[in-house]
LOLOSE-800735 format. One record per residue (C-alpha): residue in three letters; x, y, z. Coordinates in steps of 0.5 Angstrom, whole numbers, padded with zeros to 4 digits, always signed. Example, Ala and Ser with C-alpha at 12.3 -4.5 7.8 and 13.67 -1.06 7.14 Angstrom:
<recs>
ALA+0025-0009+0016;SER+0027-0002+0014;
</recs>
This chain:
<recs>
UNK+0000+0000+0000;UNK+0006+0004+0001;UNK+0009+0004-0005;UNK+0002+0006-0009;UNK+0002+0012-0004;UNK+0007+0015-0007;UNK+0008+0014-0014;UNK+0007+0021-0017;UNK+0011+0023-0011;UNK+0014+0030-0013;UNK+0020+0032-0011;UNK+0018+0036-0005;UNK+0014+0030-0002;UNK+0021+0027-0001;UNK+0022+0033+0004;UNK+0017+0029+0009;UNK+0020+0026+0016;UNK+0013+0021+0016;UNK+0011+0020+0009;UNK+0005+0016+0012;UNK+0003+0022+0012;UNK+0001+0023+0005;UNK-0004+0019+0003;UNK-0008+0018-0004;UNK-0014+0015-0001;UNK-0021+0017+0002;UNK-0022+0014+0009;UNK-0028+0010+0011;UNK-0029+0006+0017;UNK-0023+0005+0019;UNK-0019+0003+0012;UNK-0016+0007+0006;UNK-0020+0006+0001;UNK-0018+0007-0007;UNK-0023+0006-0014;UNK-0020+0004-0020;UNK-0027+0004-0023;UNK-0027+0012-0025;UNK-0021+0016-0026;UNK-0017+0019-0021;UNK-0018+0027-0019;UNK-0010+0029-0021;UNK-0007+0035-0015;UNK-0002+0038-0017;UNK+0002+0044-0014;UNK-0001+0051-0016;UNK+0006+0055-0016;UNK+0009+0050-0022;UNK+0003+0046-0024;UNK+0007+0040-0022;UNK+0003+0034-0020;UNK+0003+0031-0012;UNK-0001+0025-0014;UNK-0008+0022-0014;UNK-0014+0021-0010;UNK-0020+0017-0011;UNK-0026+0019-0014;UNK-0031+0017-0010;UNK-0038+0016-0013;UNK-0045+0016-0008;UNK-0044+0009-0006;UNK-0038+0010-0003;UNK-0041+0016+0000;UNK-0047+0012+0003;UNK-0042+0008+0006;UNK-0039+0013+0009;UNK-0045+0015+0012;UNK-0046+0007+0015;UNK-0040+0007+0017;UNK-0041+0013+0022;UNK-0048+0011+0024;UNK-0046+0004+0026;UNK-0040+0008+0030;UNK-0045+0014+0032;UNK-0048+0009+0039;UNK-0041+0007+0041;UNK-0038+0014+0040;UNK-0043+0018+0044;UNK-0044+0013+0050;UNK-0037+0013+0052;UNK-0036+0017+0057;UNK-0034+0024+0056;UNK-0026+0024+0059;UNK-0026+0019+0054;UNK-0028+0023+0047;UNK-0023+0028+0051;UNK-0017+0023+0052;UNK-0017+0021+0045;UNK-0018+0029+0042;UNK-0012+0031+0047;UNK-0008+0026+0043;UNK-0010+0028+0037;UNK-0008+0035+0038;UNK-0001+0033+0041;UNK+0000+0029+0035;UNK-0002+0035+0030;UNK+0004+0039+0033;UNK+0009+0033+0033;UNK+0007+0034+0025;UNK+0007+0041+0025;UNK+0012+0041+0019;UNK+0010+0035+0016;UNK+0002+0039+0015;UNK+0005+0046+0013;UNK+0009+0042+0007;UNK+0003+0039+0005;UNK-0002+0045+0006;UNK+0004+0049+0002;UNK+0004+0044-0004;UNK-0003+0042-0005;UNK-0006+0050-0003;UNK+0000+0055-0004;UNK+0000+0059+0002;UNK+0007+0061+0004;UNK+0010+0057+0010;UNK+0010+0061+0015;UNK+0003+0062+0014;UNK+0001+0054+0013;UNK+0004+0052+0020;UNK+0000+0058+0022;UNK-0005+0055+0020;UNK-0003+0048+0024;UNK-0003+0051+0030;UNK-0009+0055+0030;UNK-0013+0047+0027;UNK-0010+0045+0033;UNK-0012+0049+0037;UNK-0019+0047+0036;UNK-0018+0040+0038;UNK-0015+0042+0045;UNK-0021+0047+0046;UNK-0026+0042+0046;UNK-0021+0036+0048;UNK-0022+0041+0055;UNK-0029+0042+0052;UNK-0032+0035+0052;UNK-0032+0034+0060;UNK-0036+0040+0061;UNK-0042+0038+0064;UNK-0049+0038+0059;UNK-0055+0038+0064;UNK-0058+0044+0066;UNK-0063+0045+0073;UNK-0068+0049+0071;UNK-0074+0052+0076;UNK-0079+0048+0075;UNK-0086+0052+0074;UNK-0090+0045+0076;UNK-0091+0044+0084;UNK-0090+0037+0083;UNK-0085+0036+0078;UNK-0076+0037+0077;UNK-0074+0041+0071;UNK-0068+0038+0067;UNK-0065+0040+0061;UNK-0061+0035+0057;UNK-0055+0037+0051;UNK-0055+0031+0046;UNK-0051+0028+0041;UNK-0055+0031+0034;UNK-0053+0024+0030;UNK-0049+0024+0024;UNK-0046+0030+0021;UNK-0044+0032+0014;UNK-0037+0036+0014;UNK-0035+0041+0007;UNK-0029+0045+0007;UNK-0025+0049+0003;UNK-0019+0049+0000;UNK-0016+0056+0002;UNK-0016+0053+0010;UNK-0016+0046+0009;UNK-0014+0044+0016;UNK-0017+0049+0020;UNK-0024+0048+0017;UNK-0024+0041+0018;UNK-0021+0042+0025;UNK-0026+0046+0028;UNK-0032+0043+0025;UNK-0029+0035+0026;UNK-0026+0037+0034;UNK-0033+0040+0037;UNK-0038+0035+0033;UNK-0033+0029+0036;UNK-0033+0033+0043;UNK-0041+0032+0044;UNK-0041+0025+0041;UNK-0043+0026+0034;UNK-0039+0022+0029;UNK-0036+0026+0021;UNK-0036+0025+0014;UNK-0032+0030+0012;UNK-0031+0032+0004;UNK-0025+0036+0003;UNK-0024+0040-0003;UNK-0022+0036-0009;UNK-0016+0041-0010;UNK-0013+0041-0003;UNK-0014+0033+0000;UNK-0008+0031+0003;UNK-0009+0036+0009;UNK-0016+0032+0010;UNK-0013+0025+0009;UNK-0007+0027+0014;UNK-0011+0029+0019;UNK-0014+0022+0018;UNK-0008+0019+0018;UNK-0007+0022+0025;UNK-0013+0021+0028;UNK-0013+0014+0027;UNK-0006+0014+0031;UNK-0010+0018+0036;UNK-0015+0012+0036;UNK-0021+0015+0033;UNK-0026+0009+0033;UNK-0027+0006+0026;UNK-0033+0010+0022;UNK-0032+0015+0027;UNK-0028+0020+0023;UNK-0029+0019+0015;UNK-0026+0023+0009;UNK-0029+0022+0003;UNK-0026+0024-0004;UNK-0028+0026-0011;UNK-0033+0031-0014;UNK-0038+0035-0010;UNK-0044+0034-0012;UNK-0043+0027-0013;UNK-0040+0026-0005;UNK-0045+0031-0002;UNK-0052+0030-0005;UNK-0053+0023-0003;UNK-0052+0027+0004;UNK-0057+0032+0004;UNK-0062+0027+0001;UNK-0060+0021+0008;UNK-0064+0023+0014;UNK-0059+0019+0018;UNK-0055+0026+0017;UNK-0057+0030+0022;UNK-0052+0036+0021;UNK-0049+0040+0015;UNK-0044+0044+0016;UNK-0041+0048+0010;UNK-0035+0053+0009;UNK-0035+0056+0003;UNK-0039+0061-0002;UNK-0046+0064-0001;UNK-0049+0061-0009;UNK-0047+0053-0006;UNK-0050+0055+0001;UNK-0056+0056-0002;UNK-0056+0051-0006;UNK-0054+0046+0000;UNK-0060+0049+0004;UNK-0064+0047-0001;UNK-0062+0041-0002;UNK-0062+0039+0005;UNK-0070+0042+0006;UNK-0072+0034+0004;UNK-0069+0032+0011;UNK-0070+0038+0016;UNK-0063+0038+0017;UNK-0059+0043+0023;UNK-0054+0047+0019;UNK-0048+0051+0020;UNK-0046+0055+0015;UNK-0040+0060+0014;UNK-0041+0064+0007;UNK-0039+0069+0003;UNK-0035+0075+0007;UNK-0034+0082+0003;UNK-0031+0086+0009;UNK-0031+0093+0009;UNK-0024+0095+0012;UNK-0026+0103+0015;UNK-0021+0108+0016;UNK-0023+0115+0020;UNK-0019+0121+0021;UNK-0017+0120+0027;UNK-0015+0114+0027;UNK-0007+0112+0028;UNK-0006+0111+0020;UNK+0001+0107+0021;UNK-0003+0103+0024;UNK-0009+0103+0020;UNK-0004+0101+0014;UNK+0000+0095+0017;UNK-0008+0093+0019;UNK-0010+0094+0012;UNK-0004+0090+0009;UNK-0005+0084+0013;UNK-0014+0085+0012;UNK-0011+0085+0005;UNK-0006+0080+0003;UNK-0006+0074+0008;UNK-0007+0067+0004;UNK-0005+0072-0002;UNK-0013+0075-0001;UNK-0016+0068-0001;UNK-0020+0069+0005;UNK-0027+0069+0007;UNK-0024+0075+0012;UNK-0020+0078+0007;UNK-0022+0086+0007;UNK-0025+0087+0000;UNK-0028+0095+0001;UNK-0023+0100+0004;UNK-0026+0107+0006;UNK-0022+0112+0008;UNK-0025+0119+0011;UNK-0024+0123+0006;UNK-0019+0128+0010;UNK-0014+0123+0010;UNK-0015+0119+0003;UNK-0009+0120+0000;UNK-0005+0119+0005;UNK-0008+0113+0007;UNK-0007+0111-0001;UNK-0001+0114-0001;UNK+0002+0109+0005;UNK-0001+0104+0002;UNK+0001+0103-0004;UNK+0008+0103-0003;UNK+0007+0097+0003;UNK+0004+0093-0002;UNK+0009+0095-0008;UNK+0013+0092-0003;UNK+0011+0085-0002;UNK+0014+0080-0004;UNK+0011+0074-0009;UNK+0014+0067-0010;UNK+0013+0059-0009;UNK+0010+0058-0002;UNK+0016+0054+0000;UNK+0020+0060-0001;UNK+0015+0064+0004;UNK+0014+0069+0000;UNK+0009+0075+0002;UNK+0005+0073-0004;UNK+0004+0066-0006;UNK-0001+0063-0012;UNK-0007+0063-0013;UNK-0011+0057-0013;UNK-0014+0056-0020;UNK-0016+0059-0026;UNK-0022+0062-0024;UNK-0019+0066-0018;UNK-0014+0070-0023;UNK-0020+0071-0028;UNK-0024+0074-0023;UNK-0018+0079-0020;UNK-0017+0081-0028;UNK-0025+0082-0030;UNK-0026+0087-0022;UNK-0019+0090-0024;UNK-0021+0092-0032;UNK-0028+0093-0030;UNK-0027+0098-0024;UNK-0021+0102-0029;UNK-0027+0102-0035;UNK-0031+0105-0029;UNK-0026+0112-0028;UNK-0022+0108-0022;UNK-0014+0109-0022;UNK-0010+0104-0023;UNK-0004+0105-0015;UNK+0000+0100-0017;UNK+0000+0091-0020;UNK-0006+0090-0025;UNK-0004+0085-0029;UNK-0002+0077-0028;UNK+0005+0076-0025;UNK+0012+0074-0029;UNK+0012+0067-0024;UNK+0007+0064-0027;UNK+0000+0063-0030;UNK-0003+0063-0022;UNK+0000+0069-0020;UNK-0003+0076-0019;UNK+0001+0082-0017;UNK-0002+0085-0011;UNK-0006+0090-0014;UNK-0009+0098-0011;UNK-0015+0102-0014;UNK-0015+0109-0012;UNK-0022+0112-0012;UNK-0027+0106-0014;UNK-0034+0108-0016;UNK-0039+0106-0013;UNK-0043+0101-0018;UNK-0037+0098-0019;UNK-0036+0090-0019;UNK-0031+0090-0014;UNK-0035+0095-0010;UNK-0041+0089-0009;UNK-0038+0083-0011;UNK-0033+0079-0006;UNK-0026+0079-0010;UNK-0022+0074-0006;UNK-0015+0076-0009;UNK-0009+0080-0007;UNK-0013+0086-0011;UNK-0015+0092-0006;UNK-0021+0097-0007;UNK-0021+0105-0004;UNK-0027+0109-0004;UNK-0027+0116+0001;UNK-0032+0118+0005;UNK-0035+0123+0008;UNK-0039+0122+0013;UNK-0040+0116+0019;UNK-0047+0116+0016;UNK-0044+0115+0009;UNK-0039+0109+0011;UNK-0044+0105+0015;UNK-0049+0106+0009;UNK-0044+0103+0004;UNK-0042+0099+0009;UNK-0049+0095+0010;UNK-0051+0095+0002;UNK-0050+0088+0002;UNK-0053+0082+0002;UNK-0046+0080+0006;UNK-0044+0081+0013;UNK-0039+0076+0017;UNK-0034+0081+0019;UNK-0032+0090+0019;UNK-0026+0092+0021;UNK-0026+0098+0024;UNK-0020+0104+0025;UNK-0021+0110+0030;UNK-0019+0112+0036;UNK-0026+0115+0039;UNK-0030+0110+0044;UNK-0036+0114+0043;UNK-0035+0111+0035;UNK-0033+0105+0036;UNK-0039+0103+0040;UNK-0045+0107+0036;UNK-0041+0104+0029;UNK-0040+0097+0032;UNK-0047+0097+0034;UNK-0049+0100+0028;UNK-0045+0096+0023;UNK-0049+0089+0020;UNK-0044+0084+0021;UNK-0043+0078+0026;UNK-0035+0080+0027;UNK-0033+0087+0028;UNK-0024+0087+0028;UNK-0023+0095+0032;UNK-0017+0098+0031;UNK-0014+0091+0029;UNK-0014+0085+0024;UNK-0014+0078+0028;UNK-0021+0077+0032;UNK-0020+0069+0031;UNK-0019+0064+0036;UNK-0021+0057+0038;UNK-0026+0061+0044;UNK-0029+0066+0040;UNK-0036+0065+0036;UNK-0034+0065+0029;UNK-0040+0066+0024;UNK-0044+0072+0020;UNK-0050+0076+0019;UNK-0055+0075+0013;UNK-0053+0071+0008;UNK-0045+0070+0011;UNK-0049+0064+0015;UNK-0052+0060+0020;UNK-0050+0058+0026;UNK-0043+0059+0030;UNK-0036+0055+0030;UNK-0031+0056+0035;UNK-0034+0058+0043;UNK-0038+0053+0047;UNK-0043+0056+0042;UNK-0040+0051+0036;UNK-0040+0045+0041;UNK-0048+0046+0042;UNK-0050+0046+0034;UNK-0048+0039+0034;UNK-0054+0039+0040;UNK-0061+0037+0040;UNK-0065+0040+0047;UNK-0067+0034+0050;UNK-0073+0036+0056;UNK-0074+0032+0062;UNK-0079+0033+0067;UNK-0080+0028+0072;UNK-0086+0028+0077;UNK-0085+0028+0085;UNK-0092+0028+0087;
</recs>
């Protein structure tokens, strides 16, 4: 099995301490499974198109199976005892660190963020783990008065059953991570579709709960083409949740397909942060805030600051600072941890040249970049547009790249209305030093996150989620714990 795990190998997964790590399989009841019946969906590094390898492309009897399996282990699992679930959690997490190295190489490989970048991202899906590793021995059962004289009140946290698990390819680790860790916590059992274009983090990840001693069918990783994997799941009534990272049109399409079954979902959608800037605002500050809002994972962020509006007082200013920051950004391969790395397909860059070209048509200035990069065919240079009109695409549209969008503004009542015009609303970052204004302005702006006067608001403890069509639900907190919940009501008689 070893040697068909690594042919096709490219030379950088030759660096890998522990080459049991990349695996070229799904992972179903305990076993690593290959299909030869279809053909293999080719991965391939996006700084140079070179081929890492192969993963089945699994088909919807496989993904039936995957959700047998998960049933059948669904009992066992929730009826262990809580410290238990916790003990085998606290050693996947210890073993994520232990191959924090390894699962930066192969997320930079397969996703092309820059290094440093990718064992940032190891230690923040590890983090979850830990979280409800500590989570799970929580005690679930709430006293509530009772409003009958002869009656005792209790109110039960459950298991919901089987949860469906989607995630991206721009935080192949973390998504799986943070939705796998809590729904595991509270007793459910996963099957999980990573994104066809990043799954060597899932399947690692599988690899390393196995050795954590994950029960066969408790963790699943299915791979192949979406709509083959996930709509049987939709359609089984034996999935009880749904949770799904990534745009707002598959969000809705999800929701719907999931109305069959009434199904509990968790949904984190499409972002469009509007990054706001006023006069009196530190603008050092602003623009080192900017830059990381802006560029990190070169853009492919769902909390990437797309909007940028600036008081008009300080507008050029600002613009001028922030250009010459962003001129001074590096691109390159992941490998060589770069400021800038390639972006994930074709599509992304045609999106970043059709919001550049369409904002310029539209009377916008072109501050710096604007064009692909020399490095490569997915390599866009960080790019700065001055004075953005307003019906703009980039304006209203989530562009999801290393492109930034100035518009001025005149008054706070101007910011937070152009701010809301949208049907967008996960996280606002907001920069000023008046206190009465970051309250009336974080009260007043439609969004589930508001970042003030700095730019990481995420973390393993917070409630991680949007407003109106940016999702449903919450991750992270003890809030991501209870969506994979049912409230149970006991109340017993004493007369």
């Amino acid at each position: 099995m070893l040697d068909s795990q690594t042919k096709n190998r490219s030379h950088a997964l030759g660096k890998l301490d522990d080459l049991r790590l990349f695996k070229e399989f799904s992972y179903i009841n305990g076993e690593w499974v290959s299909q030869r019946e279809t053909p293999a969906i080719a991965v391939h590094d996006p700084a140079d198109g070179s081929l890492l390898g192969t993963v089945p492309a699994l088909g919807a009897s496989k993904s039936r199976a995957a959700v047998d399996a998960a049933q059948a282990a669904f009992g066992p699992w929730a009826a262990k005892l809580p410290q238990e679930r916790a003990a085998i959690l606290r050693k996947w997490f210890d073993l994520i660190l232990e191959n924090k190295e390894d699962l930066a190489l192969l997320m930079t490989l397969e996703q092309g963020k820059p290094i440093s970048e990718a064992r940032g991202e190891i230690d923040y899906a590890a983090s979850f783990v830990e979280f409800y590793a500590e989570e799970a021995k929580r005690p679930n059962i709430e006293g509530v008065t009772s409003h009958l004289p002869d009656g005792e009140v209790e109110v039960w946290r459950e298991a919901i059953g089987v949860v469906a698990l989607i995630t991206p390819w721009n935080f192949p680790c973390a998504m799986i991570s943070r939705k796998a860790a809590a729904a595991l916590a509270v007793g459910c059992t996963c099957v999980v579709h990573p994104s066809r274009e990043t799954p060597y983090s899932a399947t690692a990840l599988a690899e390393l709960g196995e050795r954590a001693g994950l029960p066969a069918g408790v963790f699943n990783v299915v791979t192949g083409y979406a709509a083959e994997i996930v709509e049987p799941w939709t359609q089984d009534p034996r999935v009880r949740a749904l949770s799904f990272t990534g745009s707002t049109e598959i969000g809705r399409l999800l929701y719907r397909q999931s109305a069959e079954t009434v199904k509990h979902l968790v949904m984190e959608l499409g972002g469009h942060a509007p990054f706001i800037v006023f006069a009196d605002a530190d603008l050092d500050r602003a623009v080192d805030c900017a830059i990381s809002a802006k560029f990190a994972t070169s853009g492919q962020d769902c909390l990437g600051a797309n909007r940028f509006y600036i008081e008009r007082s300080v507008y050029k200013a600002f613009a001028e600072k922030f250009t010459a920051a962003t001129k001074a950004l590096t691109v390159g391969k992941g490998s060589d941890d770069p400021d800038i790395g390639p972006l994930m397909n074709t599509n992304a860059v045609k999106k970043q040249k059709e919001h550049v070209e369409d904002a310029l048509k539209k009377g916008a200035k072109l501050l710096c970049g604007g064009k692909s990069h020399s490095l490569g065919p997915l390599f866009y240079e960080p790019t700065v547009l001055g004075d953005v009109p307003r019906d703009a695409l980039i304006a209203h549209e989530e562009t999801f790249g290393p492109v930034a969008a100035l518009i001025a503004f005149d008054s706070d009542e101007d910011v937070i209305a152009m701010a809301n015009d949208t049907e967008y609303g996960l996280v606002a970052y907001l920069h000023t030093g008046d206190a009465k204004r970051i309250y009336a302005a974080s009260r007043a702006l439609q969004y589930g996150m508001v970042a003030v006067n700095r730019t990481k608001v995420t973390g393993a403890p917070i409630p991680f989620g949007g407003m109106k069509q940016s999702g449903l639900g919450r991750e992270g907190a003890r809030q991501g714990l209870e969506e994979f919940t049912e409230i149970k009501y006991v109340c017993r008689d004493f007369s």
